[in-house]
Phi, psi and omega in degrees: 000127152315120151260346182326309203267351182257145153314123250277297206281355178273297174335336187269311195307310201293348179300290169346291209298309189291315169286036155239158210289134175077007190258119172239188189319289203290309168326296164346302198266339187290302191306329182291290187299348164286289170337264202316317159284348171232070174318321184299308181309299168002249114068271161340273175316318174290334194292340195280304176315301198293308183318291180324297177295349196236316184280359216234118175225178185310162185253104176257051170261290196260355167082025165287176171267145180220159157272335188209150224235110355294155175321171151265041144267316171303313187292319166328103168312322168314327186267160214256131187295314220269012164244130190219154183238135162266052190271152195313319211201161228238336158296348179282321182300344197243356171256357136303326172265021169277345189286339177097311210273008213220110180231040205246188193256196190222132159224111174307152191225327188073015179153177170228149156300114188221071186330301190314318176277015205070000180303125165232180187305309196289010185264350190243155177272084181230338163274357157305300172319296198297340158303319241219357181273358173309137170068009176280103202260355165183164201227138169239119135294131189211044181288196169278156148311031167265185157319276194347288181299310183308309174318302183271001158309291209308320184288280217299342166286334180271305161325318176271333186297328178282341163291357195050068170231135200270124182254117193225137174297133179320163165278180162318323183343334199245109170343113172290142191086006192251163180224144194320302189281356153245004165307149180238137282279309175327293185289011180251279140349316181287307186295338187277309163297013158234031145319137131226171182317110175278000000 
């Protein structure tokens, strides 16, 4: 997008705007002349943003976002120990716990393996995972249906299998190329009932 024609500090917000994910340049450039027209709404926002980056950090039991460390899903008495589920991104934890049906603790991974970006096992919160495994009797992989998530099934299924921990995947129920948080609530349910051993 040409900024030549916007005033330098509006040219930044649509850049600022335009790198987020699904954000493209007009969207941006739409979004920008609304802020500027509705400062308060501004205003709300950086203050919500600001609010965000300074209360909300990692869970350093399960890497979910928390307010306060460890989560109440590590604390819950309530959730069955011997079960852990394992997913990409701390929005995948919150579409799984829309379903109601899931009641075992989490462990956030922050990414897949993706040689081509450079992604590797130490790039992921996977030596933690491997701390956490006392008493835990069976694990759901629970990455996206891509190349990535399948690549990062197969290492974390070979990694865990000499502990004799049973380890299993979500079903098909979920699209390939598709993601945890817009799948909708059924097909979230189906899949979970229809994990088996990998």
């Amino acid at each position: 997008m040409d900024f030549f024609y916007y005033p330098e500090p509006l040219a930044d917000l649509i850049a600022a705007l335009s790198r987020l994910p699904g954000i493209g340049p007009k969207t941006a450039a739409r979004l920008s002349f609304y802020l500027l027209q509705h400062s308060s709404d501004a205003t709300a926002l950086a203050q919500a943003i600001e609010a965000a980056l300074a209360d909300i950090l990692q869970c350093s039991v399960c890497g979910n976002y928390t307010v306060e460390d460890p989560c109440k899903i590590c604390i819950s008495i309530k959730r069955d120990r011997g079960l852990l589920c394992i997913v990409e991104q701390p929005r995948d934890v919150v579409a799984l716990e829309r379903t109601g049906e899931y009641h075992g603790l989490y462990h956030v991974l922050h990414g897949v393996l993706s040689p081509i970006d450079g992604v590797g096992p130490d790039d992921l919160n996977i030596k933690s995972l491997l701390q956490r495994l006392q008493g835990v009797q069976e694990v759901v992989i629970a990455v996206n249906p891509t190349i990535e998530g399948e690549t990062t099934a197969l290492y974390l299924s070979r990694l865990l299998k000499p502990l004799n921990i049973t380890v299993t995947r979500l079903a098909r129920g979920l699209p390939v190329g598709g993601d945890l948080e817009y799948a909708d609530d059924i097909t979230i349910v189906r899949a979970l009932e229809g994990r088996r051993q990998i």
